[in-house]
Every structure is written in C-alpha cells, then in structure tokens.
C-alpha positions in Angstrom: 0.0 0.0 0.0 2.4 2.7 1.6 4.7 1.5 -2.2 1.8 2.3 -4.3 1.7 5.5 -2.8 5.0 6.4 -3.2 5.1 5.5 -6.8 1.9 7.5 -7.4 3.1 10.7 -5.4 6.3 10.2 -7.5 4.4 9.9 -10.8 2.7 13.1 -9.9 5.9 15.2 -8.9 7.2 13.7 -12.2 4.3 15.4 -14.1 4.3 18.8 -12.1 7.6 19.2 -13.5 7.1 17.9 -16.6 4.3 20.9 -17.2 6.3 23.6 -15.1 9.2 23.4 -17.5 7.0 25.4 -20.7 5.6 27.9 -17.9 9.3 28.6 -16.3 10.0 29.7 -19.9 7.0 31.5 -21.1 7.8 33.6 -17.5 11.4 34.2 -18.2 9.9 35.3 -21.9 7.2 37.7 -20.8 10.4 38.7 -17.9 12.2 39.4 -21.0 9.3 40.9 -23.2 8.5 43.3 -20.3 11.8 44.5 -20.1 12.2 45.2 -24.1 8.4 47.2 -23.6 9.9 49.5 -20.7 
C-alpha cells in the first residue's frame, strides 16, 4: 500500500515538473518581453 503511494506521489511530482518546465520559460519570456516594452 504505503509503495503504491509512493510510486503515485512520485508519478505526480514527475508530471508537475514535466508541465512547469514550458511555464518557467513562457515567464522568463514575458520577464524578457517586459523589459524590451519599458
């Protein structure tokens, strides 16, 4: 049970970071866009 869990929380933290990756770049992007606009 408590292994199943694990893998699952894992699985999870895998895909978190899997869909943060694109928005950490869109930010630095818009950081980047923003400055350009100033």
């Amino acid at each position: 049970m408590r292994r199943k869990n694990l893998a699952k929380i894992r699985h999870v933290v895998y895909q978190a970071k899997f869909l943060l990756a694109p928005l950490k770049t869109l930010a630095r992007q818009a950081a980047k866009f923003r400055l350009f606009a100033a």
